[in-house]
DSSP file (Angstrom, degrees, kcal/mol; ACC not computed):
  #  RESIDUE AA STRUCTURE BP1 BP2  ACC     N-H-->O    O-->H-N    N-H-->O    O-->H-N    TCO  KAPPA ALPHA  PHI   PSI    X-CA   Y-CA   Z-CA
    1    1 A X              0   0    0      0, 0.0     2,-0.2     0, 0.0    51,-0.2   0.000 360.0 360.0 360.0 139.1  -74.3  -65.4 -158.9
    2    2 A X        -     0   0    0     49,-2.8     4,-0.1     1,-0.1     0, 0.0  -0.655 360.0-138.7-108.8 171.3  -75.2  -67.6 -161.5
    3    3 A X        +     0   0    0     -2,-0.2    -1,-0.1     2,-0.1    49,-0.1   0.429  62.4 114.1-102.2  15.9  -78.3  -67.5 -163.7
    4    4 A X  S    S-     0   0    0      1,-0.1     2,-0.3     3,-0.0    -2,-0.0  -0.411  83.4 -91.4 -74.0 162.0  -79.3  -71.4 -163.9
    5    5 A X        -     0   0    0      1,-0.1     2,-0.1     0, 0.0    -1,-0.1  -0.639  41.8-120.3 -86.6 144.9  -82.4  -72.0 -162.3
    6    6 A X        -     0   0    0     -2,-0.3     2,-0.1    46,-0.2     3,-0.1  -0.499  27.6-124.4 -93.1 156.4  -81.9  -72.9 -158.7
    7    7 A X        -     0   0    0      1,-0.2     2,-0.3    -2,-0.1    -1,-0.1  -0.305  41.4 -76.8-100.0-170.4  -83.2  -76.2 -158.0
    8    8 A X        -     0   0    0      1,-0.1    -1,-0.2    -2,-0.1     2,-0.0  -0.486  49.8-115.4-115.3 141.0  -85.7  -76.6 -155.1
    9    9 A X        -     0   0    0     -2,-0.3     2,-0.3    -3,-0.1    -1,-0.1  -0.357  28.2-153.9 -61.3 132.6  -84.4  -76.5 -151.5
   10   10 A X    >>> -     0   0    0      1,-0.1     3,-5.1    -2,-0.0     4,-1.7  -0.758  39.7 -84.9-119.4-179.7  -84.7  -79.5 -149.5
   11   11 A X  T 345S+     0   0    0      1,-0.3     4,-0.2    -2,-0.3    -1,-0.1   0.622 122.2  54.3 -55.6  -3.7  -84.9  -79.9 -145.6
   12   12 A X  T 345S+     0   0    0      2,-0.1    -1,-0.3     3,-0.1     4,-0.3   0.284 105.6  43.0-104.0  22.9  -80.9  -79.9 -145.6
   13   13 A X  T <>5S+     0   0    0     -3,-5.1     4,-0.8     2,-0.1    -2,-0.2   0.428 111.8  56.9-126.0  13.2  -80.1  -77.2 -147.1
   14   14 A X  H  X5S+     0   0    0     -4,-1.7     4,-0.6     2,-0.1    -3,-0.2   0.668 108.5  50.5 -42.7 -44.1  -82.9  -75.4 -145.1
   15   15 A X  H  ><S+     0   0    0     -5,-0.5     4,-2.5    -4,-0.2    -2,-0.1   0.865 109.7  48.0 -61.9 -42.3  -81.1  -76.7 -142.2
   16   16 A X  H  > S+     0   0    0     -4,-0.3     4,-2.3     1,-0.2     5,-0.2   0.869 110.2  58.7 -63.0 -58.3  -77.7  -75.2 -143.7
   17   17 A X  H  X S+     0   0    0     -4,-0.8     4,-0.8     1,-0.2    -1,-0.2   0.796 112.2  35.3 -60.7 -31.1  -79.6  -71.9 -144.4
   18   18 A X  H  X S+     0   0    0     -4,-0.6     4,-1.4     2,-0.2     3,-0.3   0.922 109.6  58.1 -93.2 -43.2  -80.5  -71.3 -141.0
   19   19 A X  H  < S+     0   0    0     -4,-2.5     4,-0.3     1,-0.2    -2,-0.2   0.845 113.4  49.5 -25.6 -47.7  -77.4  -72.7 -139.1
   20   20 A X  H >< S+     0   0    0     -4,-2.3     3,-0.6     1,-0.2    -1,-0.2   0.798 109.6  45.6 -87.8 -28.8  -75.7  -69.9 -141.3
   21   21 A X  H 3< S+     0   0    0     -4,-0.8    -1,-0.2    -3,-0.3     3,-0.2   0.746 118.0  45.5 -88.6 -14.2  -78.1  -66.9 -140.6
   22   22 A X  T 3< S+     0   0    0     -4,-1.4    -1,-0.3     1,-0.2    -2,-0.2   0.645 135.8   7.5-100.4  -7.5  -78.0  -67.7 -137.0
   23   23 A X    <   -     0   0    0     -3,-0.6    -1,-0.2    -4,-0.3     3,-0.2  -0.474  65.2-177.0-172.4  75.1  -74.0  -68.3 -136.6
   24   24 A X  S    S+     0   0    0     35,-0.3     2,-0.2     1,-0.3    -4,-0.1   0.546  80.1  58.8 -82.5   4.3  -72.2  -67.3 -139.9
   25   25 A X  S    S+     0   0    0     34,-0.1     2,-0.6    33,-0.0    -1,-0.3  -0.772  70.2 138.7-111.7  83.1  -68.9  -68.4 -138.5
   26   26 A X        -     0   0    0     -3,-0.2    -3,-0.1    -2,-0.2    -6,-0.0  -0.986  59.7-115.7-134.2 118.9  -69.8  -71.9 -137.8
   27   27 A X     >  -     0   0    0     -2,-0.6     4,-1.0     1,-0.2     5,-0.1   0.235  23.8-123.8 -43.4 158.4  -66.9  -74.3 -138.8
   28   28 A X  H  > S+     0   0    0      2,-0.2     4,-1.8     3,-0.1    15,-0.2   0.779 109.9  60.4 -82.2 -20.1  -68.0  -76.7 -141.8
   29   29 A X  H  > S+     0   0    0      2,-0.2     4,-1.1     3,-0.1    -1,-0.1   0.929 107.4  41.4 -69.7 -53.3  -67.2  -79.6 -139.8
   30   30 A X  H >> S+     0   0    0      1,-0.2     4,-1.6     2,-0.2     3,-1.4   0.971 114.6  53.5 -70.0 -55.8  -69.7  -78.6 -137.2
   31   31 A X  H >X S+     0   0    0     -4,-1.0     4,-4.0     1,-0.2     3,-0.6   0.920 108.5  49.4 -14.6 -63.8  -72.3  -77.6 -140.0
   32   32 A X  H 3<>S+     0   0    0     -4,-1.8     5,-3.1     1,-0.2    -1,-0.2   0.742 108.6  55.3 -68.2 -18.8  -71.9  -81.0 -141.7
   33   33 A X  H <<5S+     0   0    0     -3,-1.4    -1,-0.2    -4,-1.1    -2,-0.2   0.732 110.0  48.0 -84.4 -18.8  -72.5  -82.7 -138.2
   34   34 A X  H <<5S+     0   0    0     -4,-1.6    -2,-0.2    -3,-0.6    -1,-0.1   0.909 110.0  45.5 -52.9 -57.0  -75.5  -80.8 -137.9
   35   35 A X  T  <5S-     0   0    0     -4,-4.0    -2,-0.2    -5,-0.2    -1,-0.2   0.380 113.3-116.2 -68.4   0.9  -77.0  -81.5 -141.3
   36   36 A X  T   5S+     0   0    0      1,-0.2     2,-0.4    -5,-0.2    -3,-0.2   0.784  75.3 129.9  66.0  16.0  -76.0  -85.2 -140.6
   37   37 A X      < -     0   0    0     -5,-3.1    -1,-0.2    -6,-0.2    -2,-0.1  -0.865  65.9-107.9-114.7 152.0  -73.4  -84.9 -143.8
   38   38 A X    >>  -     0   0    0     -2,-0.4     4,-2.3    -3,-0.1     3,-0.6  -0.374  48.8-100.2 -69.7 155.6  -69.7  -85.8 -144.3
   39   39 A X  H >> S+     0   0    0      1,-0.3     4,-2.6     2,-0.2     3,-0.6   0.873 113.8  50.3 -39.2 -66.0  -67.7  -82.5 -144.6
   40   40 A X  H 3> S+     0   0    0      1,-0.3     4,-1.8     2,-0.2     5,-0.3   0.802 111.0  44.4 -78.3 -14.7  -67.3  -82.2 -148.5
   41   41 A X  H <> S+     0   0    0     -3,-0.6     4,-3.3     2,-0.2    -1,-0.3   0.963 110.3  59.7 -82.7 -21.8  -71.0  -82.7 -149.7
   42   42 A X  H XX S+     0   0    0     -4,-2.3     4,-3.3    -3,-0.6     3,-0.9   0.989 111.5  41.8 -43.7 -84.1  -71.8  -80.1 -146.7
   43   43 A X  H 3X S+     0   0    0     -4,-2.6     4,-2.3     1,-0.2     5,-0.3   0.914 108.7  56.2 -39.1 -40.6  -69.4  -77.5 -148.7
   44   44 A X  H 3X S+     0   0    0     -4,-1.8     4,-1.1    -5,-0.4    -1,-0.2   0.915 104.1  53.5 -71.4 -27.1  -70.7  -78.4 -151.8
   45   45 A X  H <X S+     0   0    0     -4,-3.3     4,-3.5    -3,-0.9     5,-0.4   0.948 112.5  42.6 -54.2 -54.3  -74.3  -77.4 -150.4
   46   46 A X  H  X S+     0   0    0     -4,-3.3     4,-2.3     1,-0.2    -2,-0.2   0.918 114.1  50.4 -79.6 -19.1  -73.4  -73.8 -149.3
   47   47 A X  H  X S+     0   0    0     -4,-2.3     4,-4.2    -5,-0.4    -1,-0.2   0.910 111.6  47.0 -76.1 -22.0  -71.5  -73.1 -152.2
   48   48 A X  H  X S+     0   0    0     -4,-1.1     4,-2.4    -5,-0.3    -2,-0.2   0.929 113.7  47.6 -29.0 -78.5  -74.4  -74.3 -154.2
   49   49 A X  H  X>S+     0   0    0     -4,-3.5     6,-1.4     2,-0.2     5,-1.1   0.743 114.4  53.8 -55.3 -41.7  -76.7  -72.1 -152.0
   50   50 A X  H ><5S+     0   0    0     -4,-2.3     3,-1.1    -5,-0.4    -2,-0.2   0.989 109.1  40.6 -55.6 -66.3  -74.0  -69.3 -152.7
   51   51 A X  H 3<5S+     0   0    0     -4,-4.2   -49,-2.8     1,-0.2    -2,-0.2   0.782 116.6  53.8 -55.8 -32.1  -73.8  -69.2 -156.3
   52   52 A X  H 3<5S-     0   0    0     -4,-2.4    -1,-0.2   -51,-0.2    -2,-0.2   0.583 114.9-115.5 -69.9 -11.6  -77.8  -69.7 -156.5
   53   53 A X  T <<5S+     0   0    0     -3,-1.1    -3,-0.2    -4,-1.0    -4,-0.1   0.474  84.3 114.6 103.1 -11.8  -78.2  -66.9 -154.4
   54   54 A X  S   <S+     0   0    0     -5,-1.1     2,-0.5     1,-0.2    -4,-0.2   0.765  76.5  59.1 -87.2 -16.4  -79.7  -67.7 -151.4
   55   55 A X        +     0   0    0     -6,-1.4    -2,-0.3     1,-0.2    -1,-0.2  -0.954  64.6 170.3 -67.2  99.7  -76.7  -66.9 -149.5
   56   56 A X        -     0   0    0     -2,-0.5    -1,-0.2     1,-0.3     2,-0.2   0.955  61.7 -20.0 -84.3 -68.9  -75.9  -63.1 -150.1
   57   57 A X        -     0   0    0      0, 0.0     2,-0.3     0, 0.0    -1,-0.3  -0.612  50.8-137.7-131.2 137.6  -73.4  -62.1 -147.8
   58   58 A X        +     0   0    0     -2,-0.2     2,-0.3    -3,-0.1   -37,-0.1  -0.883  42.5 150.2-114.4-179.5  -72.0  -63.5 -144.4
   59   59 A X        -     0   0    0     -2,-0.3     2,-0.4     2,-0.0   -35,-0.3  -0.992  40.7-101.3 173.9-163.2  -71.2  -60.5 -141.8
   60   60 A X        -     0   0    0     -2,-0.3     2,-0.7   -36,-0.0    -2,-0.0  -0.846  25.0-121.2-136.8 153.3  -71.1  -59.7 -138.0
   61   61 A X        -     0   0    0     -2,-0.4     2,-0.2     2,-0.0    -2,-0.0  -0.783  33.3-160.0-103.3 139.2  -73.7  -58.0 -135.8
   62   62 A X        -     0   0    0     -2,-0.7     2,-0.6     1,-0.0     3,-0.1  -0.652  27.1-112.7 -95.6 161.0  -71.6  -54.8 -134.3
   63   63 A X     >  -     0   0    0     -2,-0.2     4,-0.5     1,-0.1     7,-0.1  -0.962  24.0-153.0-111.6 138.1  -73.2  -53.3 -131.1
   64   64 A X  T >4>S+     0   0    0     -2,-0.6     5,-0.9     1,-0.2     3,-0.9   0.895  84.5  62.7 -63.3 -46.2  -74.3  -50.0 -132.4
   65   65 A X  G >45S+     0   0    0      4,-0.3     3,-3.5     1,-0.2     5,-0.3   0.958 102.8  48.6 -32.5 -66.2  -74.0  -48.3 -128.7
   66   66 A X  G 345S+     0   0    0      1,-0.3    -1,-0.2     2,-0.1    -2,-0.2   0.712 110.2  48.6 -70.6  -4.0  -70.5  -48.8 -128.3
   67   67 A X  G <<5S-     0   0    0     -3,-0.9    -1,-0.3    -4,-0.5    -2,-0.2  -0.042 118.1-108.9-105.9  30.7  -69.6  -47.4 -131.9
   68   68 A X  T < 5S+     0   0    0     -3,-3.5    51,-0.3     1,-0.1    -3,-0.2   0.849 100.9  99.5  43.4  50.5  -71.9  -44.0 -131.2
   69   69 A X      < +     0   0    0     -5,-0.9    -4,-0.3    50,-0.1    50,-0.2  -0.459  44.8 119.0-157.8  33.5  -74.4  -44.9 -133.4
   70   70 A X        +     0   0    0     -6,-0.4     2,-0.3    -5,-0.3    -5,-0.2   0.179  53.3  81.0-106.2  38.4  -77.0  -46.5 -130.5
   71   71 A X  E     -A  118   0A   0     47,-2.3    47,-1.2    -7,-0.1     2,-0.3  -0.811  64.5-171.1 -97.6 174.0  -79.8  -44.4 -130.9
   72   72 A X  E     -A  117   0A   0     -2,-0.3    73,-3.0    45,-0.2     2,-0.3  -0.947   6.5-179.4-141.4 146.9  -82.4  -45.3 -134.0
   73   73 A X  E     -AB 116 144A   0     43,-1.5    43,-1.4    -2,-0.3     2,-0.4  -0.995  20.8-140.6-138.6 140.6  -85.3  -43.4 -135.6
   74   74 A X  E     -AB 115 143A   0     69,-1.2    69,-2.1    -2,-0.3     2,-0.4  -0.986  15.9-165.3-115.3 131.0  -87.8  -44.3 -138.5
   75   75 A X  E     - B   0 142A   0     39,-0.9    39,-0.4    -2,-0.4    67,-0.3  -0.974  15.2-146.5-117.4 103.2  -88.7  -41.1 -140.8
   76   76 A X  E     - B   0 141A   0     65,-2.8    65,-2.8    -2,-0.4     2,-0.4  -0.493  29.7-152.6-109.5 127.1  -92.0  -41.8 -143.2
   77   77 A X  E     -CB 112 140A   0     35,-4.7    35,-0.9    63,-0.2    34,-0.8  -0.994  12.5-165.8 -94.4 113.4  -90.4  -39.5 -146.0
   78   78 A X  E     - B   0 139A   0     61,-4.4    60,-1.2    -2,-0.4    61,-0.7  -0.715   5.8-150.9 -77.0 152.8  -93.1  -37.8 -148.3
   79   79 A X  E     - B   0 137A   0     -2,-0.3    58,-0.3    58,-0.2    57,-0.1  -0.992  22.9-124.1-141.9 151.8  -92.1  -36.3 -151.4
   80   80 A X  S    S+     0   0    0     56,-1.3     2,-0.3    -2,-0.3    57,-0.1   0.765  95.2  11.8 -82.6 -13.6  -93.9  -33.3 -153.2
   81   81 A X  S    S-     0   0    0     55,-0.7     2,-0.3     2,-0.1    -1,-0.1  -0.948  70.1-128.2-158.3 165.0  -94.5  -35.6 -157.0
   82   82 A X        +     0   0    0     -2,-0.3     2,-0.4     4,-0.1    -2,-0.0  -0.849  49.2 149.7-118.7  44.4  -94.1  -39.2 -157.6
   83   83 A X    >>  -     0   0    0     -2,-0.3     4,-3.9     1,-0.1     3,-1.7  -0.923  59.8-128.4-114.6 135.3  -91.6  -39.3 -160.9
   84   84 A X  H 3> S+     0   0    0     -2,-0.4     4,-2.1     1,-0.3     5,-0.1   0.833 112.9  59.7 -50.4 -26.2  -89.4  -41.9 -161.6
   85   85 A X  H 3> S+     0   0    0      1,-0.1     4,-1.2     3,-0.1    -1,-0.3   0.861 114.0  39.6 -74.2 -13.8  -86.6  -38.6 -162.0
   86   86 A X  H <> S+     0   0    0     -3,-1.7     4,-0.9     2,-0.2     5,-0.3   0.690 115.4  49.7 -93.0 -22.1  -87.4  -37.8 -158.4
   87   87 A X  H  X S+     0   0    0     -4,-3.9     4,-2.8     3,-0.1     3,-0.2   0.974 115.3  43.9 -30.0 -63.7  -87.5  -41.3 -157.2
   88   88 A X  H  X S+     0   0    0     -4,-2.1     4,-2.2    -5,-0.3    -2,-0.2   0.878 115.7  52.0 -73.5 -50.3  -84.2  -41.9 -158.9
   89   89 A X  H  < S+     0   0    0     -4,-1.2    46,-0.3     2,-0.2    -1,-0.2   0.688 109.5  41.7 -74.7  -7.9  -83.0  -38.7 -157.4
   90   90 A X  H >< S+     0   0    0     -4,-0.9     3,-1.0     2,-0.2     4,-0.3   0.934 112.1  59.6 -99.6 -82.2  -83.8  -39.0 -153.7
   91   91 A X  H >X S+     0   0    0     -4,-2.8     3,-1.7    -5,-0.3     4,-1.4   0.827 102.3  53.1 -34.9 -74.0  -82.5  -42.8 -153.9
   92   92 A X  T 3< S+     0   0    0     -4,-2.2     4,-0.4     1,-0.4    -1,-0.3   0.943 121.3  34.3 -53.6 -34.2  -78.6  -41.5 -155.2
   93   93 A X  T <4 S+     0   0    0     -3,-1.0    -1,-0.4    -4,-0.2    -2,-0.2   0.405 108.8  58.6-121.8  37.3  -78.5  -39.3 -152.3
   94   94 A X  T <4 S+     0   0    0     -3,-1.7     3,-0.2    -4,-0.3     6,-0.2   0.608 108.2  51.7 -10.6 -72.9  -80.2  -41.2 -149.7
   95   95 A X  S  < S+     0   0    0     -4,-1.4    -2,-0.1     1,-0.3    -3,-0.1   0.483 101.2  60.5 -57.8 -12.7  -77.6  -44.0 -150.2
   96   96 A X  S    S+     0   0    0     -5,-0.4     2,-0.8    -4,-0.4    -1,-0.3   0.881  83.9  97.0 -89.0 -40.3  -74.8  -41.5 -149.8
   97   97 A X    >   -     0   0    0     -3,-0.2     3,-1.5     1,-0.2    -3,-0.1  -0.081  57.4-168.8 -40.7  79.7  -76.2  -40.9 -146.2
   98   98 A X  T 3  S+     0   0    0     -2,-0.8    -1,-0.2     1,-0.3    -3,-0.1   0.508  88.0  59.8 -73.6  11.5  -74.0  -43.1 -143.8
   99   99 A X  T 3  S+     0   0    0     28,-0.1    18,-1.5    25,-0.0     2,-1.1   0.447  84.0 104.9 -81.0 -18.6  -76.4  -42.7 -140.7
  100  100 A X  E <   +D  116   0A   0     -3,-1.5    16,-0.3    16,-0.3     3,-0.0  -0.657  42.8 168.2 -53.0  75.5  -79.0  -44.4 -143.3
  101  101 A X  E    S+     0   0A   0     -2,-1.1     2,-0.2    14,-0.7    -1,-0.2   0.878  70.9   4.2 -71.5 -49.1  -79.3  -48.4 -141.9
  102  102 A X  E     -D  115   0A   0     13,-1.0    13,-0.6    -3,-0.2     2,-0.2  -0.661  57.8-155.4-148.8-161.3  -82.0  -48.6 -144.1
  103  103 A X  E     -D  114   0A   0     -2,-0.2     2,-0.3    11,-0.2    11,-0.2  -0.556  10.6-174.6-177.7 118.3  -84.2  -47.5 -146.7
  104  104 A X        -     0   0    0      9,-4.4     2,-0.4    -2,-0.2     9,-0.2  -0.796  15.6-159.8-114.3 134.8  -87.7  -48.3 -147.8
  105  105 A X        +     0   0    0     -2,-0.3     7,-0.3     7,-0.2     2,-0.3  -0.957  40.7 174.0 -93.7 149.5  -90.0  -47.1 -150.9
  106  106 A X        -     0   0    0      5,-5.0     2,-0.4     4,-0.4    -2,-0.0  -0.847  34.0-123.9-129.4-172.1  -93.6  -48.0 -149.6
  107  107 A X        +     0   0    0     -2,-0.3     2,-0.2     2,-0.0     4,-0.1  -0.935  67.9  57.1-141.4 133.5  -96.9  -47.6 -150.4
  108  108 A X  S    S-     0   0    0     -2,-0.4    -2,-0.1     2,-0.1     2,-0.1  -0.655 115.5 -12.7 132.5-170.1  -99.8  -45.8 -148.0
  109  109 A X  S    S+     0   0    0     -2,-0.2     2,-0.3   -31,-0.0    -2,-0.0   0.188 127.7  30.4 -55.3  -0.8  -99.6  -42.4 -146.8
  110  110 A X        -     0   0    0      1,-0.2    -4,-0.4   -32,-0.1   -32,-0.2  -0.999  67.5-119.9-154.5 165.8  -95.7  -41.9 -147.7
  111  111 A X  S    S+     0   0    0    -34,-0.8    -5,-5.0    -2,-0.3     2,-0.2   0.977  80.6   1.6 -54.2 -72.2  -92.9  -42.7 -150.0
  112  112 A X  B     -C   77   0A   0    -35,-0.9   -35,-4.7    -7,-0.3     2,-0.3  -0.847  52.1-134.3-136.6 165.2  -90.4  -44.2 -148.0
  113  113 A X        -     0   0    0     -9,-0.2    -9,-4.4    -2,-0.2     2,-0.4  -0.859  23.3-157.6-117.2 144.9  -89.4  -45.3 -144.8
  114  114 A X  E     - D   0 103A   0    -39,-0.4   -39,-0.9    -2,-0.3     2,-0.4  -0.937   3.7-160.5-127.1 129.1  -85.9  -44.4 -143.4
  115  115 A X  E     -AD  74 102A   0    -13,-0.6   -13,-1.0    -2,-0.4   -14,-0.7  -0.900  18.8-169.6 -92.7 138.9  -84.0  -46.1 -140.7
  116  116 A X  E     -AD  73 100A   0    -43,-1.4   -43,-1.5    -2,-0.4     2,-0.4  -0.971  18.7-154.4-137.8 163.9  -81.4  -44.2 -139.2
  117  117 A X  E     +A   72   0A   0    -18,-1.5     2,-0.2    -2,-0.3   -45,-0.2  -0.984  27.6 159.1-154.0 126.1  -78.7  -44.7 -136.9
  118  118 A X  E     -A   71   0A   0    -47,-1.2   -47,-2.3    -2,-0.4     3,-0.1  -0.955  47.4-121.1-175.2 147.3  -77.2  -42.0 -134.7
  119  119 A X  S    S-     0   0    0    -51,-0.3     2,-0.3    -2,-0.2   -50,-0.1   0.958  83.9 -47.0 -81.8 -68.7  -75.1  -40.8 -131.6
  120  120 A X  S >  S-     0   0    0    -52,-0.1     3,-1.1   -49,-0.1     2,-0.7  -0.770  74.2 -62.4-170.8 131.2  -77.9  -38.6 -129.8
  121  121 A X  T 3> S+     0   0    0      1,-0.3     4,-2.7    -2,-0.3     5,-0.3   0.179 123.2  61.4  59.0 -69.0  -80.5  -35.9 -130.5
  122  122 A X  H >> S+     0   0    0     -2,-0.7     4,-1.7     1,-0.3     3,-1.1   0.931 111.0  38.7 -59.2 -62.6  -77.9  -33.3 -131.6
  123  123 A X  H <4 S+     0   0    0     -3,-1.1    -1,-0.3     1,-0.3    -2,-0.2   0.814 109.9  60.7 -54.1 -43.6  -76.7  -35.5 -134.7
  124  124 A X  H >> S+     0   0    0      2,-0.2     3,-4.2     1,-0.2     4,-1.3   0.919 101.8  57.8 -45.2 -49.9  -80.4  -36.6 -135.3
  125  125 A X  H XX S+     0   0    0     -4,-2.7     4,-1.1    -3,-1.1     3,-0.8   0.934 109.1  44.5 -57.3 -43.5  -81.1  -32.7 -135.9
  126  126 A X  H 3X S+     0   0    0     -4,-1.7     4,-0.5    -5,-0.3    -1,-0.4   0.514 106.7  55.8 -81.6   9.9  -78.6  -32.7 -138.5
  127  127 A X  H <> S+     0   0    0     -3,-4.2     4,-1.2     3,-0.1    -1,-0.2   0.583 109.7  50.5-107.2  -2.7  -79.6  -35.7 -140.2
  128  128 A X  H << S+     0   0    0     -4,-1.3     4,-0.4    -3,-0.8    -2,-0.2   0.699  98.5  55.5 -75.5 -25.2  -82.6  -34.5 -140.5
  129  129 A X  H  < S+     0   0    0     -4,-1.1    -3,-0.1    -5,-0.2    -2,-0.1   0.644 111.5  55.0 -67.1 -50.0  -81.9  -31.1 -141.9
  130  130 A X  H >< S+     0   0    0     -4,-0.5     3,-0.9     1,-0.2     4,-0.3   0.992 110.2  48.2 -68.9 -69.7  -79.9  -33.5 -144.9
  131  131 A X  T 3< S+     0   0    0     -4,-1.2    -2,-0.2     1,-0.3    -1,-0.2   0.536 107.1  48.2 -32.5 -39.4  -83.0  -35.3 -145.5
  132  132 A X  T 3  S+     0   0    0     -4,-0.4    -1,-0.3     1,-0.2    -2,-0.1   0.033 112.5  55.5 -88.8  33.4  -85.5  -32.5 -145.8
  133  133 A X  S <  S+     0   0    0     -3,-0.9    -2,-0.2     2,-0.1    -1,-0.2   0.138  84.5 110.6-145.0 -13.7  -82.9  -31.0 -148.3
  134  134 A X  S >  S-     0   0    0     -4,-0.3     3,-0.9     1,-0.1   -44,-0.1  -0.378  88.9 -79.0 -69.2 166.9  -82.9  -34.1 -150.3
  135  135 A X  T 3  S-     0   0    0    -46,-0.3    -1,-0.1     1,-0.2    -2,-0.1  -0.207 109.0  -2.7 -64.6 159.5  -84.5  -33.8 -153.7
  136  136 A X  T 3  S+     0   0    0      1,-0.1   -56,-1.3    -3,-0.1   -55,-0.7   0.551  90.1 139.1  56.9  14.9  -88.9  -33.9 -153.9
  137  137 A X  E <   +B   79   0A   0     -3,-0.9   -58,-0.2   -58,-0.3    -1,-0.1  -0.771  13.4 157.3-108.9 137.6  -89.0  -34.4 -149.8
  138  138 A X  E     +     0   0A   0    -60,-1.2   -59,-0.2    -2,-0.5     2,-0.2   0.009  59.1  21.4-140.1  21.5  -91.8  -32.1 -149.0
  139  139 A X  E     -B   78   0A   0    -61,-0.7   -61,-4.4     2,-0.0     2,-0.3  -0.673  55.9-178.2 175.4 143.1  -92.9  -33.9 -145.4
  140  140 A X  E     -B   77   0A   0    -63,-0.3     2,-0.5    -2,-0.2   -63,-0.2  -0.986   8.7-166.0-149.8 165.2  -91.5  -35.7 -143.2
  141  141 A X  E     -B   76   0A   0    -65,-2.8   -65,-2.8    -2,-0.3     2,-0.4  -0.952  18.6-151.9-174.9 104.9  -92.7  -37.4 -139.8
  142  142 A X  E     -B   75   0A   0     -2,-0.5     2,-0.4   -67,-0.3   -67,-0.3  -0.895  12.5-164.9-108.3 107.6  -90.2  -38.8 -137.5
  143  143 A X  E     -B   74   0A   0    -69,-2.1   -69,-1.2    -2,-0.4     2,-0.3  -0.766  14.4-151.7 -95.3 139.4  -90.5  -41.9 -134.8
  144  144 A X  E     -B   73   0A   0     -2,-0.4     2,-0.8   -71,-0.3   -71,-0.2  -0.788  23.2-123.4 -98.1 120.2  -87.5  -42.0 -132.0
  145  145 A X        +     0   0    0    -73,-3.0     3,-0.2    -2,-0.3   -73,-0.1  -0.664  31.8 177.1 -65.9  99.7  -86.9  -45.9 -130.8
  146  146 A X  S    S+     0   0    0     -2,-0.8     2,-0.2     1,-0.3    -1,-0.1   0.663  70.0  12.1 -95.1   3.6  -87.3  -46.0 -127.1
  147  147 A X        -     0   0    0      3,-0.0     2,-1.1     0, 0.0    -1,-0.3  -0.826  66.9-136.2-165.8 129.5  -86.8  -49.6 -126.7
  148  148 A X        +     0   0    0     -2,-0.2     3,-0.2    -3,-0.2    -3,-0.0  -0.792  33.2 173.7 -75.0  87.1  -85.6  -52.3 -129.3
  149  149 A X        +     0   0    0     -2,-1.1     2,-0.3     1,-0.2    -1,-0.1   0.814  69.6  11.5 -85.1 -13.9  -88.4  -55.2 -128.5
  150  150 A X        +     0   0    0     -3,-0.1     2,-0.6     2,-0.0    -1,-0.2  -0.840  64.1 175.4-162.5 158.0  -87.3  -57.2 -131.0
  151  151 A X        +     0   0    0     -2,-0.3     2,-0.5    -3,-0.2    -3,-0.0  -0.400  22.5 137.6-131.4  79.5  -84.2  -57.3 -133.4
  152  152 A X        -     0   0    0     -2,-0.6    -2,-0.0     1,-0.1     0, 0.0  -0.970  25.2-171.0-149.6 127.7  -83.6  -60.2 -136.1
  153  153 A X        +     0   0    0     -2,-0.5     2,-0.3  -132,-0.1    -1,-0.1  -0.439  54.8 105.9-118.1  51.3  -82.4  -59.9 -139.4
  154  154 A X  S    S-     0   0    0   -132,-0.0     2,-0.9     0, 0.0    -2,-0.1  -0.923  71.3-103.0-115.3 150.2  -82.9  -63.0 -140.3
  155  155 A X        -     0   0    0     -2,-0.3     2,-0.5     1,-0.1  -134,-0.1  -0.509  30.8-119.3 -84.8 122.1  -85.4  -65.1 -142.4
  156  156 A X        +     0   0    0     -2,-0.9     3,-0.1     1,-0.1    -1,-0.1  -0.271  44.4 169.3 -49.1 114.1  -88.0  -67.1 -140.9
  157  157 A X        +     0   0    0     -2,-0.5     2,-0.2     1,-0.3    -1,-0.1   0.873  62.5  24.3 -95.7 -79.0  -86.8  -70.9 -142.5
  158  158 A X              0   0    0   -144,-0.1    -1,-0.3     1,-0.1  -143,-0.0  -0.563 360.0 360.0-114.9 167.9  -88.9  -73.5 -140.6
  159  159 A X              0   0    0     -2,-0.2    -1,-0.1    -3,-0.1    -3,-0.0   0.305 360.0 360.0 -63.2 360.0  -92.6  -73.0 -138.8
């Protein structure tokens, strides 16, 4: 990523940004016919958008079910004191957690919020069992998904 200041987005490479979150294998040709540009200034936009940073990553949505990982639950972590070494220490083994989707510090009535991602019930018990075992967690308060109503990990672009 480079550190120049990125200059200010205009309504095509808004267009470019959204095309891409919604369909990140979308030819350049077809891109550029979207944005109403020839092919090379098109590329030169997302690489633009790349190096500035507004483009982290491209990647694929898996369905979770069929890789034994379709249940999810979110787990408001508490932890028993509030110091940047038990911050720091609960974060390095959090991140080690591969049932872990996601991983939130907040602020209200607990530390963080935990996404997790899991086969069924039996594995949840044991990913809970690592959690409360993590460093400073002293409560923990677990919601079970019983329906995904809605699911987009994408950024709102236009109104």
């Amino acid at each position: 990523m480079t550190t120049s200041k990125p200059k200010t987005l205009d309504r095509i490479d808004l267009t470019i940004l959204d095309a891409l979150q919604k369909n990140g294998r979308i030819s350049n040709s077809t891109l550029a016919q979207r944005v109403n540009l020839s092919a090379s200034p098109c590329l030169e936009r997302v690489k633009r958008l790349e190096q500035e940073g507004y483009i982290e990553r491209y990647g694929a949505f898996l369905n979770a079910s069929k890789l034994k990982y379709g249940m999810t639950a979110f787990i408001q972590v508490t932890l028993d004191r509030t110091t940047a070494d038990i911050f720091n220490k609960f974060r390095a083994q959090v991140i080690e957690i591969k049932e872990v989707a996601e991983c939130h510090m907040v602020v209200g009535g607990f530390d963080y919020l935990v996404k997790l991602r899991f086969e069924n019930m039996e594995a949840y018990r044991i990913l809970l069992g690592n959690i409360v075992e993590l460093p400073g967690v002293s409560q923990t308060h677990t919601y079970v998904v019983m329906e995904h109503v809605k699911r987009y990990s994408g950024v709102p672009i236009f109104d």
